[in-house]
N, C-alpha and C positions, 0 to 999 in steps of 0.2 A: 614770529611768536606774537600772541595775541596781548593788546595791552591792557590792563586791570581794566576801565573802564567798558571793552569790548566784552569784557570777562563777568565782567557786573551784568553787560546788558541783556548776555546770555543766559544770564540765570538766575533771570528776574523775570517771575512767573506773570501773564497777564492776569488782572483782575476779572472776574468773572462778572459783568453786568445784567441785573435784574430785564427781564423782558422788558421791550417796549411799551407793552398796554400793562405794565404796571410800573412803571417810570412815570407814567401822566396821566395814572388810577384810571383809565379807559375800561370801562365796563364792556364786557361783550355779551349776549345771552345767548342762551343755550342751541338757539337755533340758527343762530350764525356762526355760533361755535361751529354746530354739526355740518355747517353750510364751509366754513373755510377748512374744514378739516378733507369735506368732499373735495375741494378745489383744489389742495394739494398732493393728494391722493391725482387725481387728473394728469397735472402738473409730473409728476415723479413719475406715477408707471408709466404714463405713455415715454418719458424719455429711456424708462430702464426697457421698455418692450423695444422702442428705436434701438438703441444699442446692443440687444440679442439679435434681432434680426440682421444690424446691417454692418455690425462692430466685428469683421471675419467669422459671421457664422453662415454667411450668404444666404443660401435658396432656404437651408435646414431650419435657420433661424427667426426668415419669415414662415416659414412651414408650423414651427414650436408657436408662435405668436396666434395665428388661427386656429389650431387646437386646443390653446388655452381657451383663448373666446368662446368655441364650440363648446368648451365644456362647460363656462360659466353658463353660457345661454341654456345650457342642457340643466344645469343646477336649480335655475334659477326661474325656469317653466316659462322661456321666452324663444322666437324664434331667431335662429341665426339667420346673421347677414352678413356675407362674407367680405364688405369693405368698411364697416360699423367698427369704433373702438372699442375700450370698455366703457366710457361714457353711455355709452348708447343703450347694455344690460341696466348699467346701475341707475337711470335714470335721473339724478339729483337725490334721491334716496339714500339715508344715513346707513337704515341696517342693510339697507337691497346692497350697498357698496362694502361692508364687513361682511357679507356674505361671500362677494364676489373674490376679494382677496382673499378670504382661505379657499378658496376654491382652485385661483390663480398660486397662492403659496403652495397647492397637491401637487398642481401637474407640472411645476419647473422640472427639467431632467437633473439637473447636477446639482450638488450642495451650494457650488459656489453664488447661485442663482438663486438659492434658496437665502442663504445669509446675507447677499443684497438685500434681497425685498424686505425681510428679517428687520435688518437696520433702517430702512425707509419705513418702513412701518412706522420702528418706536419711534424715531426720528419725528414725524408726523405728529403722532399723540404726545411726543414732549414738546411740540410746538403749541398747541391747544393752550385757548385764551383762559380756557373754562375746564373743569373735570365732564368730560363725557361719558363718565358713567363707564368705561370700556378699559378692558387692558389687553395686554397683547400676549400669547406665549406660546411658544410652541406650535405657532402656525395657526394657532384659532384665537378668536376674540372669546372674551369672559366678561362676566358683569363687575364693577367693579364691590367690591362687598368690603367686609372686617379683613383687614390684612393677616393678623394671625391664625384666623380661621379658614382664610382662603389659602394658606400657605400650609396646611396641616391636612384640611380636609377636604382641599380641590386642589392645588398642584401639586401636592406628594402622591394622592391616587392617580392621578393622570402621568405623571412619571411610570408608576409602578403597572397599571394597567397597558403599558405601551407593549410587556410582551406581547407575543401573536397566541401565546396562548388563554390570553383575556379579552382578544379581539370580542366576543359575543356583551362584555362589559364593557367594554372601552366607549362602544359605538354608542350605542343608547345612552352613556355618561355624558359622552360630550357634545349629542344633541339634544340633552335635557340641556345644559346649562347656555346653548345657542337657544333654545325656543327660549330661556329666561331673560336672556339679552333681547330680545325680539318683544317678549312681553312688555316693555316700555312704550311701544307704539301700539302693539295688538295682545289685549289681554286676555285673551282666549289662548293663549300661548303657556300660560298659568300652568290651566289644566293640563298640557300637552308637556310641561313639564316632568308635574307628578309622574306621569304615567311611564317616561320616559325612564326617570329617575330608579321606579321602582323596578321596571324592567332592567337593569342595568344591575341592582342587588340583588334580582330574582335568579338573574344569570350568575352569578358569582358564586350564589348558594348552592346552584346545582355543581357546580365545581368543586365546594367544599365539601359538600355531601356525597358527592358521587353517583346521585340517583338525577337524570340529567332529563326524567320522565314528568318531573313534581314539582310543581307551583308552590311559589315563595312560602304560602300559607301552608302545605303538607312538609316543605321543609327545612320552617323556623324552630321548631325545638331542638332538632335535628344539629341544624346552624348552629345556634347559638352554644350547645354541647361542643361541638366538634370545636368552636375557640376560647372551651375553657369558661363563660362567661355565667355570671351569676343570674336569680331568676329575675332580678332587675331588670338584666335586658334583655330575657325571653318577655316580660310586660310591655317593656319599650319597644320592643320590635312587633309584638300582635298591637301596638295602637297605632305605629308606625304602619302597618298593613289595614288596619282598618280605615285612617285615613285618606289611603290612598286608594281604598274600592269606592271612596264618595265622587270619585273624580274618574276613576278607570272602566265604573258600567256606567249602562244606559240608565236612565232617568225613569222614576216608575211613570206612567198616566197620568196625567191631571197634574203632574208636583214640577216643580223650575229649582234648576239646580242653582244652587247660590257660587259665586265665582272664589275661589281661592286665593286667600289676601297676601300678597305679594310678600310681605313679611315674613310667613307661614312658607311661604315655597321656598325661599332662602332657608328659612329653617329645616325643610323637609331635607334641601341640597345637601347642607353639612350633616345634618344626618346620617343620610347613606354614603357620605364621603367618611363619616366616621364606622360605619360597619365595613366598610371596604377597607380603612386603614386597619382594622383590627384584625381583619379576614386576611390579605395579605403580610401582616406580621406575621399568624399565625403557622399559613404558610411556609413564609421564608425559615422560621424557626425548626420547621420537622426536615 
């Protein structure tokens, strides 16, 4: 039998100690942040890729490992080399290496491979000296934005659009909000936003509507009827549409199109994160 003081020692919880570079206020910036964030990212998958391949998965498992690669390189518009890590896709490159892990997070075969990486991931970004601007969920990176906003109007939609029969929504949703992450190094990524974004509520409408012929503009009255909504946001939605033809056509002659202020595209996001929430309430409700 165990003696009180074994008994004490048992369930005496350890103290949880503050990071190291903030034990000794060590400043890191942002691009060493991004730089050690890469290095551990290195660090981890190459040892999680060793151990599928060679931890009893044998031939199958280095088979799995160059398939992934193949796909990244294929993702990522680079040629494959069949003795190359993933170092060698991502370059040192912040977002080229957040690309690459949801890429690498698609093609695992099994859950349990998947909730590795899963954990390595967050793992990673709770190690981060600095906020990198990113969050993890679900298998893809996000910008990091307003928490309560992003939890109502970007991961409750991406929840809800996972069935297959929102697949036409889903897609365009969640490569608007990767060209937004992306936008931080390449702001031409803005405009490929909108465009994305709007495609993704254009797609939804034809689902609500049922007329799967008609461009978001033939049918927003339509939309906005079908969930009930006042003509508040039949206005909010034709500026929300006009908006977004400043950025989705071509440029007249002679005029330069001015770049969409990053602030404005966040706001565009929960936007249509918030007509989607309302769309599929609507929904769920009949």
């Amino acid at each position: 039998m165990a003696n009180k003081s074994e008994n004490q020692h048992k369930n005496k919880q350890p103290k949880t100690m503050p990071p190291f570079h903030r034990r000794f206020n060590i400043r890191v910036g942002d691009k060493e942040a991004e730089q050690r964030f890469l290095n551990r990212v290195s660090n981890q998958v190459t040892k999680v890729f060793f151990s599928w391949a060679f931890d009893g998965a044998g031939e199958e498992g280095e088979e799995l490992k160059y398939d992934i690669l193949w796909e990244v390189a294929k993702s990522l518009g680079k040629t494959f080399a069949y003795l190359y890590d993933l170092n060698h896709y991502v370059g040192g490159d912040f977002y080229t290496c957040l690309h690459a892990l949801e890429v690498v997070y698609q093609e695992l075969s099994t859950d349990d491979q998947k909730k590795e990486l899963d954990e390595i991931i967050k793992e990673i970004i709770s190690l981060s000296e600095t906020d990198l601007g990113v969050r993890w969920r679900e298998g893809i990176f996000l910008p990091s934005g307003a928490k309560l906003l992003d939890e109502a109007l970007v991961n409750e939609p991406l929840q809800w659009l996972s069935d297959p029969k929102y697949r036409n929504v889903l897609v365009p949703f969640q490569k608007g909000l990767s060209h937004f992450l992306e936008a931080n190094k390449y702001p031409e990524r803005l405009a490929d936003t909108i465009t994305d974004m709007y495609e993704a509520l254009e797609a939804l409408a034809k689902v609500v509507t049922g007329r799967p012929k008609r461009d978001l503009s033939g049918n927003a009255e339509l939309f906005v009827k079908k969930l009930g909504l006042s003509d508040y946001y039949k206005k909010m939605l034709k500026d929300y549409i006009s908006y977004a033809n400043e950025f989705r056509h071509a440029v007249e002659e002679g005029k330069q199109r001015v770049p969409p202020l990053a602030q404005e595209v966040e706001a565009f996001i929960y936007t249509t994160g918030l007509f989607i929430r309302l769309a599929i309430e609507r929904l769920t409700a009949e």
